[in-house]
C-alpha positions as CSV (number, residue, x, y, z in Angstrom):
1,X,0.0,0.0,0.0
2,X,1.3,3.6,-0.5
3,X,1.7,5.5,2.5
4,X,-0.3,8.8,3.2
5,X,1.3,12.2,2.1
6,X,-0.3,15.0,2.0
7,X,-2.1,16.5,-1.2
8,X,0.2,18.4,-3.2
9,X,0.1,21.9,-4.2
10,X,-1.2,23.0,-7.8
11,X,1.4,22.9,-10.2
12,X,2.5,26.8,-11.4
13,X,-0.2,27.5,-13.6
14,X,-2.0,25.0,-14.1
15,X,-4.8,25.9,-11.9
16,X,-7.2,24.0,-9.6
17,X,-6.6,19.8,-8.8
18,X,-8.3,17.4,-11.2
19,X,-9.2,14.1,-9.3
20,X,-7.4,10.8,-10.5
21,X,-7.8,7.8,-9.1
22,X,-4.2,5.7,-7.9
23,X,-4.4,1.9,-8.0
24,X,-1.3,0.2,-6.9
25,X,-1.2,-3.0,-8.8
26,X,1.4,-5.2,-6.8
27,X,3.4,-7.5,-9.4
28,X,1.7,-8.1,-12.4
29,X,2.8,-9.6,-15.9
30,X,3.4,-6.9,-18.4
31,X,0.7,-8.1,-21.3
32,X,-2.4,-8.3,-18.8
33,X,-1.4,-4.8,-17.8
34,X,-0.7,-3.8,-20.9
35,X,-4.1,-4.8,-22.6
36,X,-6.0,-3.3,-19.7
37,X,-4.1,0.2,-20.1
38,X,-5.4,0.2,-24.0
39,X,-9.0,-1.2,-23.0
40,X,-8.9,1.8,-20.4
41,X,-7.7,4.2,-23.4
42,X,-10.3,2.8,-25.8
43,X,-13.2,2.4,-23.8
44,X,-13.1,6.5,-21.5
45,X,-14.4,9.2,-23.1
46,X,-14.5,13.1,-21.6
47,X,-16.3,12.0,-17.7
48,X,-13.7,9.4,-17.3
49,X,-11.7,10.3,-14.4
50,X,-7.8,10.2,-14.9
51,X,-5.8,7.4,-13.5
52,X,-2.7,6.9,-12.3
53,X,-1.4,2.8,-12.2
54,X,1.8,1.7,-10.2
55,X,3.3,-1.6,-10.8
56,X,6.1,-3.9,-10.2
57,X,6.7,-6.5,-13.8
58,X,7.8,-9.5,-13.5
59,X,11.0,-10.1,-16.1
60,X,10.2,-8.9,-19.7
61,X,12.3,-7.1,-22.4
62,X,9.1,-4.7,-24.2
63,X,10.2,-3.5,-28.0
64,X,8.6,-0.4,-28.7
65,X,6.9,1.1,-32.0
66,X,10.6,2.1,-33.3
67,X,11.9,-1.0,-31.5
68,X,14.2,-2.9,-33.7
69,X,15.0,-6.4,-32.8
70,X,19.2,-6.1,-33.4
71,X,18.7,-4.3,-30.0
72,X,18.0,-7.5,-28.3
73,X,21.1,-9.2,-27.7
74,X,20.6,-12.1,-25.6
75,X,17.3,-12.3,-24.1
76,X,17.3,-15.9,-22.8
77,X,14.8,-17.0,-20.8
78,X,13.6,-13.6,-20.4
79,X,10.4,-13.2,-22.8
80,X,10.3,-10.2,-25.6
81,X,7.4,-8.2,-26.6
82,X,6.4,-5.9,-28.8
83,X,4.6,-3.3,-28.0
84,X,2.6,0.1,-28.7
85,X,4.5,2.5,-27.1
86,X,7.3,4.7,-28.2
87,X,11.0,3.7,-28.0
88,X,12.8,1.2,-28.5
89,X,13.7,-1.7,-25.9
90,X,13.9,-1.6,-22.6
91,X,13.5,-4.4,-19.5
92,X,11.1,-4.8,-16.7
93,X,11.5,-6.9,-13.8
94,X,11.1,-7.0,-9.4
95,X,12.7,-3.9,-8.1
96,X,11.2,-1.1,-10.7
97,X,8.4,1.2,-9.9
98,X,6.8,1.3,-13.0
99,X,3.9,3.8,-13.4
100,X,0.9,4.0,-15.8
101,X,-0.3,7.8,-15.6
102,X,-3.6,7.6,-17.5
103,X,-4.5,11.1,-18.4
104,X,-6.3,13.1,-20.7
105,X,-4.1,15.4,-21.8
106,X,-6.8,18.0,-23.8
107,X,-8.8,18.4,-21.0
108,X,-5.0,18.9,-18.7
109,X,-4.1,21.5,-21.3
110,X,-0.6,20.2,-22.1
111,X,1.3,18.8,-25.3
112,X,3.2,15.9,-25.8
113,X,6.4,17.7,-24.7
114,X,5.4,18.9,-21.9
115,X,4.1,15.9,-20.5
116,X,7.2,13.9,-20.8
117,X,8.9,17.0,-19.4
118,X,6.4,16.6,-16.1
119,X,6.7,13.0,-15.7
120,X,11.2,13.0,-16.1
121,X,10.6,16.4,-13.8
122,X,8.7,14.5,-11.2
123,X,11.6,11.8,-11.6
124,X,14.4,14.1,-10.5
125,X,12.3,15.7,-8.1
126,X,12.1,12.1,-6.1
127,X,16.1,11.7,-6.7
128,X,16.5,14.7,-5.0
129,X,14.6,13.8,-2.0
130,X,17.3,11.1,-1.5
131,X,20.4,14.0,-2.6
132,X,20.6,12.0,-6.0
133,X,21.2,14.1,-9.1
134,X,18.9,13.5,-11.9
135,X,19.5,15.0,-15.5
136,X,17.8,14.7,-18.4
137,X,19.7,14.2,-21.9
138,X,19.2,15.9,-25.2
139,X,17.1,13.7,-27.3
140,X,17.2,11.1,-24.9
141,X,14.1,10.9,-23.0
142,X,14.3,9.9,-19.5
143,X,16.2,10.2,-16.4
144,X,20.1,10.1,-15.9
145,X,22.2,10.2,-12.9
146,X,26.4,10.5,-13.6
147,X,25.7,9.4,-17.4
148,X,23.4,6.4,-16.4
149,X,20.4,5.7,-17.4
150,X,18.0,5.6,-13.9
151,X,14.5,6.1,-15.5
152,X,12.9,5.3,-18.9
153,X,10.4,6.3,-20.8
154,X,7.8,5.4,-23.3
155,X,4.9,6.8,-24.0
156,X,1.6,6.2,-26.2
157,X,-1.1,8.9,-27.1
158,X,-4.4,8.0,-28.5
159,X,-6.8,11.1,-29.6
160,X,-5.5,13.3,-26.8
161,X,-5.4,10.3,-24.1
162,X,-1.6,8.9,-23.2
163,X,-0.9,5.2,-21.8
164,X,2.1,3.4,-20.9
165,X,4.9,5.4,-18.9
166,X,7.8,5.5,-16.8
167,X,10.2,2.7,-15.5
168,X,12.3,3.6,-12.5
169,X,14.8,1.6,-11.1
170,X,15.3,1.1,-7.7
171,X,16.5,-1.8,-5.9
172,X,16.6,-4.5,-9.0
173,X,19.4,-6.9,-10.7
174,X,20.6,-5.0,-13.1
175,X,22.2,-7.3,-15.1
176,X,19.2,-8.3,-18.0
177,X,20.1,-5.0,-19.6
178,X,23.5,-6.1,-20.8
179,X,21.5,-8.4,-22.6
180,X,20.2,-5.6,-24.7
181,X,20.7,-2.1,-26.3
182,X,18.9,0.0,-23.6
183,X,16.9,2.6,-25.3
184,X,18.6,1.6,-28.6
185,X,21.9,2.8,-27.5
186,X,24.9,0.1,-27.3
187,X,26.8,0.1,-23.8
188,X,24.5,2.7,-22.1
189,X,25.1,2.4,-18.5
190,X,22.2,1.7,-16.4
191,X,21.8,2.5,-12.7
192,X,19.1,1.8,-9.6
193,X,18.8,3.9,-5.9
194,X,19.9,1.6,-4.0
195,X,23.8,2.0,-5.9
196,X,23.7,5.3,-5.7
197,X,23.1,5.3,-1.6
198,X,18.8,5.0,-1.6
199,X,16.8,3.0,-0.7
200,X,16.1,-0.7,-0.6
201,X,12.5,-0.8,-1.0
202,X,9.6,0.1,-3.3
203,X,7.7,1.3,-0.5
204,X,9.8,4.1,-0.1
205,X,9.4,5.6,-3.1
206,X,6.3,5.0,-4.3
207,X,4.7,8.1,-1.9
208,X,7.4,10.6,-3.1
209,X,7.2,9.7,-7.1
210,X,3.1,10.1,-6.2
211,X,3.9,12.9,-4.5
212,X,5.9,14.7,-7.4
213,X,4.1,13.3,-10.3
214,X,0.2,14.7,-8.5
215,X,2.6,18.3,-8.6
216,X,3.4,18.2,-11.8
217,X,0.1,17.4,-13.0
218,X,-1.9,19.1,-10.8
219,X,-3.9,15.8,-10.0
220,X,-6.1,15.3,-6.9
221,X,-5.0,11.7,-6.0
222,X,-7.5,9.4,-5.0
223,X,-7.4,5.7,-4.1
224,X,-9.2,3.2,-5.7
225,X,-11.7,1.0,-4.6
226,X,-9.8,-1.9,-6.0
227,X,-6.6,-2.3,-7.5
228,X,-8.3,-4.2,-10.3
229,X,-7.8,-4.9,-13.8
230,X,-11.4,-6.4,-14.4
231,X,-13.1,-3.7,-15.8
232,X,-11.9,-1.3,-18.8
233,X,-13.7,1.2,-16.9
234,X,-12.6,3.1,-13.6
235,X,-14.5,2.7,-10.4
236,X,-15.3,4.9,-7.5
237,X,-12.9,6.6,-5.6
238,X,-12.9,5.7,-1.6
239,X,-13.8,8.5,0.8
């Protein structure tokens, strides 16, 4: 479960809080998760509260739309997927926050470039809270710290509506990614938290990336009822 925090401010200019509902999905496969995010994207229209989905994959190496299958190395036992996000290959596994923020762009009143701008911003936001410097890279999305890749990105947008996300490492074995090109980029260093002197534990994290992503998108965050995948549509908040 994510810890309490308290609601964060309104981003600069971006007005009043939009309610969203959090669901913290424990440790899922990445194609049930995957199919619910597009059912989700297909099936909301303009009343459809925003959501926001946190979860932890079990091993997988996900080829994006510009993914190109030279990238994959050595993959193993580790399975491969292609996918319908941006990017090109990246892995998934037990020690990664990986967050699903389901919003409706229009109706936030941003662009493409500055959502991916919010979500890396709310990335080096959490770094900082652990006095871990996060950069972005020129044409690189995602998150760096000393050179090495810390975050990733890859992001879908369907008439206004964006899926898929942000993969953060934390505490995880970091040795699938020499089976591949991370990102499409040969001998890219990658990194977690817990090498650079954070934390050991998901836990820890997840209320501060909340914390910073709510911020930077001005979203009133409310839990769900259920951290279900069931339905394509999203269910009452709690009190």
């Amino acid at each position: 479960m994510i810890a309490d925090r308290p609601a964060p401010a309104a981003a600069p200019g971006k007005g009043a809080l939009r309610p969203c509902l959090l669901r913290d999905l424990g440790c899922q496969p990445y194609e049930p998760v995957w199919r619910a995010m597009q059912r989700f994207t297909d099936a909301r229209d303009d009343d459809t509260l925003d959501e926001l989905w946190l979860v932890e994959h079990e091993p997988v190496f996900t080829l994006g739309q510009a993914g190109r299958s030279e990238h994959v190395l050595l993959p193993g036992e580790i399975p491969v997927l292609h996918v319908d996000r941006g990017g090109q290959v990246t892995y998934h596994g037990p020690g990664q926050i990986v967050a699903y923020p389901l919003l409706d762009l229009r109706r936030l009143g941003i662009g493409v470039r500055d959502y991916v701008h919010g979500i890396e911003q709310a990335v080096i936001d959490t770094l900082a809270d652990w006095n871990i410097l996060g950069e972005r890279r020129e044409g690189a999305p995602g998150v760096y710290v000393n050179g090495a890749k810390i975050a990733a990105l890859g992001i879908r947008v369907r008439r206004g509506r964006a899926f898929h996300g942000l993969a953060f490492n934390i505490a995880m074995d970091l040795e699938p990614f020499r089976r591949i090109n991370p990102c499409g980029y040969a001998g890219l260093e990658v990194t977690a938290m817990l090498d650079l002197g954070g934390p050991s534990s998901l836990e820890a994290v997840k209320p501060a990336l909340v914390g910073h992503l709510a911020r930077q998108f001005a979203l009133d965050l409310r839990p769900a009822v259920a951290a279900t995948l069931a339905s394509p549509t999203p269910d009452q908040a709690t009190d």
